[in-house]
FIMI-862659 format. One line per field, with one value per residue: x, y, z of N, C-alpha, C in turn. Coordinates in pm, whole numbers, plus 50000, padded with zeros to 5 digits. Example, Ala and Ser with C-alpha at 12.3 -4.5 7.8 and 13.67 -1.06 7.14 Angstrom:
2
n_east = [51319 51285]
n_north = [49431 49775]
n_up = [50780 50708]
ca_east = [51230 51367]
ca_north = [49550 49894]
ca_up = [50780 50714]
c_east = [51320 51290]
c_north = [49670 50003]
c_up = [50780 50787]
//
This chain:
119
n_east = [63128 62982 63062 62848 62743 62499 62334 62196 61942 61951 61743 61818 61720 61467 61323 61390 61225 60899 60875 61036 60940 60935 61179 61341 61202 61330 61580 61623 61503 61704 61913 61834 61797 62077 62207 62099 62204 62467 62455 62420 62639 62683 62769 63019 63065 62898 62741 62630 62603 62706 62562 62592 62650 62864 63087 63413 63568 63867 64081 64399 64549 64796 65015 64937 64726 64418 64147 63774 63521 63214 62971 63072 62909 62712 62391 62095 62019 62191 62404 62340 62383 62546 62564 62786 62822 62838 62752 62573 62528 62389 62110 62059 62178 62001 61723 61836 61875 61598 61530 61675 61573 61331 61384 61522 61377 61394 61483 61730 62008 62152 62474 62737 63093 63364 63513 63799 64128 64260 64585]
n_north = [87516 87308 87070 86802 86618 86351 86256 85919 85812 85591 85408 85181 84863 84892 84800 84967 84938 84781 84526 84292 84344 84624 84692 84591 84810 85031 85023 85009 85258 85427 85333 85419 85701 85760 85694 85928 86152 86068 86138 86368 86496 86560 86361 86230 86024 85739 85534 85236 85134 84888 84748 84995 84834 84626 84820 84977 85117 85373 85508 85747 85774 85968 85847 85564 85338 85267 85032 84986 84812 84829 85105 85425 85679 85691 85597 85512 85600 85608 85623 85516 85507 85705 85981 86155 86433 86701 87044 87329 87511 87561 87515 87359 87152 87067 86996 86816 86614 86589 86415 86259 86106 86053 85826 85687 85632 85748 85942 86221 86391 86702 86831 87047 87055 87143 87430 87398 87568 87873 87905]
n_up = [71977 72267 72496 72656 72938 72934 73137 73282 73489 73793 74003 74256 74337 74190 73868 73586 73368 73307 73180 72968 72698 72689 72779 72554 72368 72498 72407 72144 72110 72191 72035 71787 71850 71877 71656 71555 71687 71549 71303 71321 71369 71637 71793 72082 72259 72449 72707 72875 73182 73419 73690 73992 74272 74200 74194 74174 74441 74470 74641 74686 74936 75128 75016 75005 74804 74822 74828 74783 74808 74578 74545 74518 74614 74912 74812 74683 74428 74069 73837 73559 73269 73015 72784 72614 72425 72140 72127 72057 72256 72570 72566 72329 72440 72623 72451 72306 72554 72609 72373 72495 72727 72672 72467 72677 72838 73126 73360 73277 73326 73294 73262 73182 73052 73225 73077 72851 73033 72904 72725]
ca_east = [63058 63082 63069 62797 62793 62374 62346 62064 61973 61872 61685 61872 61586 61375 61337 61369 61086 60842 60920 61129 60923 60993 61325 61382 61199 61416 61676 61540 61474 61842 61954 61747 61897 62251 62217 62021 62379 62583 62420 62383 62766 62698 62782 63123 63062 62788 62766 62555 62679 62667 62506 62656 62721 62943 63168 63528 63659 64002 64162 64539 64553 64944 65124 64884 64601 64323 64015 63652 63365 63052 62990 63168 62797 62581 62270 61981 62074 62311 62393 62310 62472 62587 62653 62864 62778 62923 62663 62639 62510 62280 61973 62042 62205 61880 61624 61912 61834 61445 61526 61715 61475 61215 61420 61540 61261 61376 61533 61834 62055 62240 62596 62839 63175 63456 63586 63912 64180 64347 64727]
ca_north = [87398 87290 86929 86796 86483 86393 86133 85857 85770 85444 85393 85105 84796 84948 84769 85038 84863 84667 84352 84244 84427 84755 84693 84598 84902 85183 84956 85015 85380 85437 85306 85535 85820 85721 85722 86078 86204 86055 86160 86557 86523 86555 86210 86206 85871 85722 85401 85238 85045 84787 84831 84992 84734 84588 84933 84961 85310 85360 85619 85740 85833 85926 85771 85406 85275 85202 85028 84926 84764 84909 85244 85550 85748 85631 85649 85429 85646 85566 85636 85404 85479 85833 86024 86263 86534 86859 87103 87500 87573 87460 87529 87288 87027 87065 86970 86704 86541 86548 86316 86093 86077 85999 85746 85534 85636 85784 86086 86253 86529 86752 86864 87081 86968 87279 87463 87429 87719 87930 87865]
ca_up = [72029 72381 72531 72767 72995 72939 73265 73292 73641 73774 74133 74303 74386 74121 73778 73473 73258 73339 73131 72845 72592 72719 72780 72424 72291 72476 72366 72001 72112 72259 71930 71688 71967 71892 71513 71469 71702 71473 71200 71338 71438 71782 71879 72168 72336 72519 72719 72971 73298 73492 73852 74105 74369 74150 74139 74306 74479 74436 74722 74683 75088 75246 74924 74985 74734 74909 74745 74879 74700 74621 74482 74626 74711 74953 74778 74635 74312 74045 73693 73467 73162 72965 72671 72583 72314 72119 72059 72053 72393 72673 72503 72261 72479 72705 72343 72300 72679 72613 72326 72547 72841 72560 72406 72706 72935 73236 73362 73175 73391 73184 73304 73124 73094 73223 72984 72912 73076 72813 72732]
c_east = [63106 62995 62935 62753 62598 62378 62206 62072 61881 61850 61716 61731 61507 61351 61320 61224 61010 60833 61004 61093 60948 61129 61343 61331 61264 61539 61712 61542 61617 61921 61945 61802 62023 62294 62205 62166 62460 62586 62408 62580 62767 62743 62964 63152 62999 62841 62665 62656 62622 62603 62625 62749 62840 63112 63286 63566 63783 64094 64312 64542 64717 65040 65073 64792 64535 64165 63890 63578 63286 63081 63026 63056 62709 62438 62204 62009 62165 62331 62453 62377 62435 62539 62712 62803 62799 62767 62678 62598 62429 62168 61969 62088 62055 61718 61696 61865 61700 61439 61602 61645 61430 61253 61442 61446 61247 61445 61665 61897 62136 62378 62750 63006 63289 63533 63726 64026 64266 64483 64769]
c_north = [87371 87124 86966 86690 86489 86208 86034 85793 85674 85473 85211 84985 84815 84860 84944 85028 84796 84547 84390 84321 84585 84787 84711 84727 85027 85141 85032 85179 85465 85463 85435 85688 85856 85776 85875 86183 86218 86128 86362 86584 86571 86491 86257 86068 85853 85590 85407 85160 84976 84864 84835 84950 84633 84670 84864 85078 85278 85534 85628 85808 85853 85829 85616 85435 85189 85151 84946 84892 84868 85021 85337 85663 85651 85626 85518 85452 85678 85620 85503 85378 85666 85868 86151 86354 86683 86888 87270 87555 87484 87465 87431 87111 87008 87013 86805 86594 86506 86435 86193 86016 85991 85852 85644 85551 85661 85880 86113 86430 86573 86818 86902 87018 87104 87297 87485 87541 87738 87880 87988]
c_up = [72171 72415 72662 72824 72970 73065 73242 73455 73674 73936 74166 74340 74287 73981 73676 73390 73319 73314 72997 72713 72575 72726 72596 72306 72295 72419 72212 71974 72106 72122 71806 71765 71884 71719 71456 71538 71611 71358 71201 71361 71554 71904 71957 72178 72410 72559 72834 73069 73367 73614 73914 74171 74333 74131 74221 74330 74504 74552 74751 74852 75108 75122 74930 74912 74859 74877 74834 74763 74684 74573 74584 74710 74769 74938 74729 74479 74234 73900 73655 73321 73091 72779 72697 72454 72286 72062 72087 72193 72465 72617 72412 72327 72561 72570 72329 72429 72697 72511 72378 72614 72758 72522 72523 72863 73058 73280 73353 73284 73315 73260 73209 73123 73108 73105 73024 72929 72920 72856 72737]
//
């Protein structure tokens, strides 16, 4: 089995949904997601996040901590919230990411996680 980070990405300014009912159905969808994981033993850990602009960067420079507001890329685009998930290869984490999209309705990047070095 190998691990794979499945990303959701949010467009900064943008709303996700269009109103409250949509919200509450990928909500609903997300949910029903989360369960059929658990239930395949695939489930790691998932979570969503706050925005952004809220982040803090944290730089060890020369032996000082040095922290700034705001998220660490300059972009419009952010991740929104994760999962994690063991499965047998990319082919299956990639069937796995079409049911996330699906579920919380917007686009799902898939990203291995390094394997780790022999002892």
């Amino acid at each position: 089995m190998a691990q794979y980070l499945l990303s959701v990405h949010m467009v900064e300014g943008e709303d996700s949904y269009p109103d409250e009912a949509e919200m509450q159905k990928a909500y609903q969808q997300v949910d029903a997601y989360n369960a059929e994981l658990r239930a395949n033993g695939q489930w790691v850990f998932a979570g969503g996040l706050e925005p952004a602009d809220i982040a803090t960067v944290v730089r060890s420079e020369n032996g000082e901590v040095v922290t700034t507001d705001g998220p660490f890329a300059e972009t419009k685009e952010h991740i929104g919230g994760f999962w994690i998930i063991d499965v047998p290869d990319l082919d299956a984490a990639l069937a796995s990411a079409a049911k996330a999209s699906a579920a919380c309705m917007g686009p799902v990047e898939v990203r291995p996680f390094q394997a780790e070095p022999e002892a």
